[in-house]
Structures are given as C-alpha cells and as structure tokens.
C-alpha positions in Angstrom: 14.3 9.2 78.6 15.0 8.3 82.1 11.1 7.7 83.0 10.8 4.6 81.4 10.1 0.3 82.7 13.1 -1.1 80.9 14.3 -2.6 84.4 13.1 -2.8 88.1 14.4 0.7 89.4 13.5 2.7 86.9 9.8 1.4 87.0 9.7 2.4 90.5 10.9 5.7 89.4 8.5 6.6 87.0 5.6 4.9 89.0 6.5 7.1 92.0 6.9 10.3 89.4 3.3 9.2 88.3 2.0 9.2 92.0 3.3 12.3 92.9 1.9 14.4 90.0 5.0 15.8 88.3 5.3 15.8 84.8 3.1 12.8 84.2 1.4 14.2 81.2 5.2 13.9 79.3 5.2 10.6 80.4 2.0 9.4 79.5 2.3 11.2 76.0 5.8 9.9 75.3 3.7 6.1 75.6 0.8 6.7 73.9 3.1 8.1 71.2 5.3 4.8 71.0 1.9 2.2 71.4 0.1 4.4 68.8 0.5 1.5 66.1 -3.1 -0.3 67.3 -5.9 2.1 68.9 -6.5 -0.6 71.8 -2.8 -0.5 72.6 -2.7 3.3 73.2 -6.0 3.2 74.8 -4.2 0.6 77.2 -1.2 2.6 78.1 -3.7 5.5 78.8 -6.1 3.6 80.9 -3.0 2.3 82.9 -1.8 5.6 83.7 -5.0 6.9 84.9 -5.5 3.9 87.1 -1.4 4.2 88.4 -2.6 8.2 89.0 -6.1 7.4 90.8 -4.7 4.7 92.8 -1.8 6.4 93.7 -3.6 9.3 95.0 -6.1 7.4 96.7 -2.9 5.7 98.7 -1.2 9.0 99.8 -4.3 10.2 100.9 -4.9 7.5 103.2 -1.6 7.2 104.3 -1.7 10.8 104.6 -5.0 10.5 106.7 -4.3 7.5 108.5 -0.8 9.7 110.0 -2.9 12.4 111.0 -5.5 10.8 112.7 -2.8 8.8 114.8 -1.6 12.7 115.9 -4.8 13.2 116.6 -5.7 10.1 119.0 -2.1 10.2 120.7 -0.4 13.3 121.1 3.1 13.4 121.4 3.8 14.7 125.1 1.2 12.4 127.1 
C-alpha cells in the first residue's frame, strides 16, 4: 500500500493522511493486522496512531486558531 514508513516521504504522507482524518481507520487496521504476532506490539501501533490523531488535531486547531485570531487583531485594510 502506498500509506506506509518504509522511507522519509512516505512517512510524511501517511502521517499527514493521519492528521487530516481520511481513511485512517484502513491504515491503522492494515498495522495492527501486520504487528498482531505479540498483543503489546498491536497495542503499540494502536496507541501510536491515536496519539499521531490527537496530536495532530490538537496542532491544526491551534494553528487554525492562532490564524484567526491574527484576522481578528489586525484586519487587512488598516
């Protein structure tokens, strides 16, 4: 699959996939389904895509904040 960490780019694209909500339960089940030999090892590989998730969120809401705020403090035009 092309949502995998095999190399650099393609980490970045599956961690931004994760942030932005689409199709990460695919994702998520195509890892637990290839870690599913020890029970900690599929418990790790879902804790890590909750945390990517929660984090990621959290980030693009602030950002997200942070941009409107700044339109609200200085609007364009004074």
């Amino acid at each position: 699959p092309r949502e995998n960490f095999e190399n650099i780019f393609n980490a970045f694209t599956t961690v931004f996939i994760l942030i932005i909500g689409e199709m990460w339960p695919n994702i998520m089940i195509n890892y637990t389904r290839i870690y599913t030999v020890g029970s900690f090892a599929s418990g790790a590989t879902t804790l890590y895509f909750v945390v990517c998730i929660m984090l990621g969120n959290l980030v693009m809401l602030s950002l997200f904040t942070s941009i409107l705020l700044d339109n609200f403090e200085n609007p364009e035009g004074d």
